[in-house]
C-alpha positions as MATLAB code, in Angstrom:
seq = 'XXXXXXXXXXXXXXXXXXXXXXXXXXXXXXXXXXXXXXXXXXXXXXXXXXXXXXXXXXXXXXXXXXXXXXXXXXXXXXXXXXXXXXXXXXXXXXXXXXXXXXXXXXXXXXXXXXXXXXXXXXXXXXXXXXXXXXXXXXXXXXXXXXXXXXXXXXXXXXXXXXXXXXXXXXXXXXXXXXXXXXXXXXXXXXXXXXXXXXXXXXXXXXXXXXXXXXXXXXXXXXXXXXXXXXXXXXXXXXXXXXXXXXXX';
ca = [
       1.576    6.946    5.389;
       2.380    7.468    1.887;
       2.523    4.302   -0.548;
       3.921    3.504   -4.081;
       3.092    1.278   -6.785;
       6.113   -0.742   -7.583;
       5.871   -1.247  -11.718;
       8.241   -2.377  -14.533;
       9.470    0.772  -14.701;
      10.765    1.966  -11.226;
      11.405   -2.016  -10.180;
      15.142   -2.074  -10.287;
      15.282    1.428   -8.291;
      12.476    0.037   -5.404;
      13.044   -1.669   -2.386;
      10.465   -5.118   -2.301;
      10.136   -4.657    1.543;
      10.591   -8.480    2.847;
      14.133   -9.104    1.274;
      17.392   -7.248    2.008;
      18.112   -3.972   -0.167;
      20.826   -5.033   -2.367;
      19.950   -5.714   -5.475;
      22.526   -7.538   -6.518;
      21.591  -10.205   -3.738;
      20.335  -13.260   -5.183;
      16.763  -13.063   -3.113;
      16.420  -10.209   -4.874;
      17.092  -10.607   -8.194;
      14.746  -13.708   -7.840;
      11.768  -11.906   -6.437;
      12.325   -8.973   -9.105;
      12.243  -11.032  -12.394;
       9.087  -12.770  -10.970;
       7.564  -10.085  -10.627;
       8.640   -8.249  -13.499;
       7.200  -11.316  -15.385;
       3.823  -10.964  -13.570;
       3.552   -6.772  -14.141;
       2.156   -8.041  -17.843;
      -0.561  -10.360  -16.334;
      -1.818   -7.619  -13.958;
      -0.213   -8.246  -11.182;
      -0.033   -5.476   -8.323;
       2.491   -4.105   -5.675;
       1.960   -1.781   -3.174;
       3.819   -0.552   -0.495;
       4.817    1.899    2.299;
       7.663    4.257    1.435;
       9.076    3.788    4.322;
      11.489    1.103    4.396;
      10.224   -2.195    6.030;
       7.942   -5.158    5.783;
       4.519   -2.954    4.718;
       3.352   -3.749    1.479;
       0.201   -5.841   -0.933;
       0.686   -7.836   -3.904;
      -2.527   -9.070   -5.555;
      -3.273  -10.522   -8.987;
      -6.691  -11.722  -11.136;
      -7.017  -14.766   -9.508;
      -7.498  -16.392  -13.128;
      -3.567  -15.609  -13.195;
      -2.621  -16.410   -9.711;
       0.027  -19.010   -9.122;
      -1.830  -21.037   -6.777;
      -4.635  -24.002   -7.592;
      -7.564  -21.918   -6.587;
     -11.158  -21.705   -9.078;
     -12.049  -17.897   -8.640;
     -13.104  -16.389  -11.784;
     -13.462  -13.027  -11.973;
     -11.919  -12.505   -8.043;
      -8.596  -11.290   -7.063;
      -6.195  -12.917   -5.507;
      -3.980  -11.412   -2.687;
      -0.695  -13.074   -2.783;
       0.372  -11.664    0.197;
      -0.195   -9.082    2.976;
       2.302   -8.154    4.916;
       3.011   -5.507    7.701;
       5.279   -6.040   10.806;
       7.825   -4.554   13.370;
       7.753   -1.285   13.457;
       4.964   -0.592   11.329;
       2.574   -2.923   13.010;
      -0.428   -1.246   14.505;
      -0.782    1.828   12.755;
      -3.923    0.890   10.132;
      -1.769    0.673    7.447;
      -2.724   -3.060    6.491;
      -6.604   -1.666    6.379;
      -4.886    1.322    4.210;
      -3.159   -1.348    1.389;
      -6.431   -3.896    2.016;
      -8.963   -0.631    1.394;
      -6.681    0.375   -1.731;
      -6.824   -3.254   -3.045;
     -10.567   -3.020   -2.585;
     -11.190   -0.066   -4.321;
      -8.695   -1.666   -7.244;
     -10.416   -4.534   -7.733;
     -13.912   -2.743   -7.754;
     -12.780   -0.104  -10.425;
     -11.472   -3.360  -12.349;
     -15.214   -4.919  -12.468;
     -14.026   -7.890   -9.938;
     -16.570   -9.655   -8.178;
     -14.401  -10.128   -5.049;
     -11.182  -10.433   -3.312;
      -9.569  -14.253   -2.158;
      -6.558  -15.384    0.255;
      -4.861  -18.076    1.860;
      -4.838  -18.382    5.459;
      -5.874  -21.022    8.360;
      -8.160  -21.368   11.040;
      -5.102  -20.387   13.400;
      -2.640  -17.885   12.160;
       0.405  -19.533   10.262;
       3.862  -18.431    9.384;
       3.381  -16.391    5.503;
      -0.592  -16.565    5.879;
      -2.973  -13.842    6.482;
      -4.287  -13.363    9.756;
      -7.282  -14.912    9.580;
      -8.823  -12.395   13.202;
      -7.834   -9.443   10.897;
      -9.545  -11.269    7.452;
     -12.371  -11.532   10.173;
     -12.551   -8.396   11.451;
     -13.022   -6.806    7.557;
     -15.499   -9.366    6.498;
     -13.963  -12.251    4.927;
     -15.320  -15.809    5.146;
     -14.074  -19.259    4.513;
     -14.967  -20.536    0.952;
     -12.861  -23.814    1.179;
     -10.449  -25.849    3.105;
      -7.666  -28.289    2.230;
      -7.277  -31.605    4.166;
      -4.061  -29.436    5.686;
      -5.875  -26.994    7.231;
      -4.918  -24.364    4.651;
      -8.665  -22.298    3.735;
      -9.279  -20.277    0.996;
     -11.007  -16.655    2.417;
     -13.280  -14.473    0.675;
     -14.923  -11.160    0.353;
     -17.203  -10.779   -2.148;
     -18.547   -7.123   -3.852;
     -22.242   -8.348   -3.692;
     -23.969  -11.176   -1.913;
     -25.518  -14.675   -3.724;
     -22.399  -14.875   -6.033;
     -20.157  -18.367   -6.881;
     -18.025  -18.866   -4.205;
     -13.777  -19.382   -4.741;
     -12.783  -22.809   -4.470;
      -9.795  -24.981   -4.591;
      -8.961  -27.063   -7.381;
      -9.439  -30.975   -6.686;
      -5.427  -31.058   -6.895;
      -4.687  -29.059   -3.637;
      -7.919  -30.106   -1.561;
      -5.896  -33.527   -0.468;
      -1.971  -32.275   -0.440;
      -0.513  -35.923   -0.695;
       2.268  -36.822   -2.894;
       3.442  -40.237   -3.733;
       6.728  -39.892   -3.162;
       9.238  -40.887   -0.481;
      11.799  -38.628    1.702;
      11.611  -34.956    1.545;
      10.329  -33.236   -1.272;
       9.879  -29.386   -1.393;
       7.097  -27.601   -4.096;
       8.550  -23.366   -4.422;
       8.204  -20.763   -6.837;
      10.679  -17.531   -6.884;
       7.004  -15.666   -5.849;
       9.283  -15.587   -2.164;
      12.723  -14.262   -2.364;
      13.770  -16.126    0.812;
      13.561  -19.673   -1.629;
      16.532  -18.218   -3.823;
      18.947  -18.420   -0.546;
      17.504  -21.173    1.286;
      16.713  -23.849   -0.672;
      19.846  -24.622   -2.335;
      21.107  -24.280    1.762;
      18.840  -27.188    2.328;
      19.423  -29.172   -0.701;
      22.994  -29.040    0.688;
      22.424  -30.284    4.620;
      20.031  -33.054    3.140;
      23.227  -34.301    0.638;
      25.634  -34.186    3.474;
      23.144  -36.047    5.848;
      22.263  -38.253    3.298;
      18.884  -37.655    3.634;
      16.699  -38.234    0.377;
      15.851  -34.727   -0.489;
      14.390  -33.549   -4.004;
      13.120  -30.034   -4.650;
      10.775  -28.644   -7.490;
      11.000  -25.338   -8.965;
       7.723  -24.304  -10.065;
       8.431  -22.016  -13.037;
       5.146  -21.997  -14.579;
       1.632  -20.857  -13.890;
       0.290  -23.811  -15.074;
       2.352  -25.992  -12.837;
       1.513  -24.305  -10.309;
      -2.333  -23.871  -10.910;
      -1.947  -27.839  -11.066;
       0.070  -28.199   -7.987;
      -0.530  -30.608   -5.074;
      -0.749  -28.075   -2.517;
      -3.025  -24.667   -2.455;
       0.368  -23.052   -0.999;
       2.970  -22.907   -4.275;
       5.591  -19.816   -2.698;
       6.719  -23.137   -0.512;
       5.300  -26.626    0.779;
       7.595  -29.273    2.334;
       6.143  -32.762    2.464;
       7.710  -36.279    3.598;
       6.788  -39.386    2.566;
       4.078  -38.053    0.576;
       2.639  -35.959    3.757;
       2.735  -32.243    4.033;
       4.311  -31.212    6.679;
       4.676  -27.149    6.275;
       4.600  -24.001    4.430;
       7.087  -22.109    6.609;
      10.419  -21.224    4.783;
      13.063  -22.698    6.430;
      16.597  -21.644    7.025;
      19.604  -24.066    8.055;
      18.399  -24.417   11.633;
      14.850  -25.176   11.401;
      15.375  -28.019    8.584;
      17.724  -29.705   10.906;
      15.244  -29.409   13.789;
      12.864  -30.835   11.634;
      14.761  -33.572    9.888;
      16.097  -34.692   13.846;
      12.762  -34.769   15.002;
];
């Protein structure tokens, strides 16, 4: 498998693997001025140049958008390879380049979301296993902050005190998202629209910021749904799963 760097440069003419190809789409356009925005800050994307869901963005974890203490690490957003290309090595391939990345870059270690069982949009925490990573933290949610560090004895990753207790005091359904997933750009404003016509109280919060989202009350920013002022999920959500949830 051959892979390419997606930059500021050829971004416009690349496809970003897990939305559709048209860039005019709105998912699109979302996910590409995000990342255009993080290019600057060091962010990294990788991918297959075949056509599908294969592909690694990682950042320093000083400028990830997530509440995580990890100075000096980087931070995978997100690691992602499925249908076809499943089960060909080429997540060890992007996770080997990252690796080698961070090294040249003087980083002490790599850091990522998952869970002690395998969640929608988290890393699989049997493969994070399987190439060495360990849990550094937990959240009250279940949501752990992995690690592999370069050399053994250093400071562990941690979360910040803000996302190790994801509470909120606030009542109905509020949603926490960032344009980091290009799915949010579709979706949300789809929600927003079955809570109104339910009547349901329903408020969502763009995080635009890295700062608000450093602070936020969650360690997963790209999307957390709470109610009442408990979390409930992380899992985007399309017209038919909100109104399974909101029925339940």
């Amino acid at each position: 498998m051959k892979y390419i760097r997606v930059t500021k440069e050829n971004l416009e003419e690349e496809h970003i693997c897990c939305a559709i190809s048209n860039n005019k789409d709105v998912q699109v356009l979302s996910k590409k001025a995000w990342l255009s925005d993080r290019f600057d800050e060091g962010l990294v994307f990788l991918k297959s140049v075949e056509r599908g869901k294969c592909f690694i963005e990682y950042i320093p974890a000083e400028k990830a958008w997530n509440p995580i203490d990890a100075p000096e690490y980087m931070y995978i957003d997100c690691l992602w390879v499925s249908g076809s290309l499943k089960g060909h090595g080429y997540s060890s391939d992007l996770l080997s380049e990252c690796i080698k990345d961070s090294k040249d870059k003087g980083k002490k270690g790599l850091c990522i979301l998952a869970a002690a069982k395998k969640k929608p949009f988290l890393a699989d925490p049997k493969f994070l296993r399987y190439k060495g990573f360990e849990v550094c933290d937990e959240a009250d949610n279940g949501i752990q902050l992995w690690y592999l560090p370069f050399e053994k004895g250093g400071e562990r990753p941690m979360f910040k005190e803000c996302a190790k207790h994801p509470h909120i005091d606030e009542k109905g359904y509020v949603l926490y998202y960032t344009n980091q997933c290009p799915f949010n750009a579709k979706y949300v404003p789809v929600l927003e629209e079955i809570a109104k016509n339910k009547g349901i109280l329903f408020r969502a919060v763009k995080i635009d910021s890295r700062k608000d989202a450093q602070n936020a009350p969650t360690p997963v920013t790209t999307y957390a749904l709470f109610c009442d002022g408990e979390y409930i999920t992380n899992e985007q959500m399309n017209d038919k799963k909100f109104l399974k949830v909101i029925e339940l």
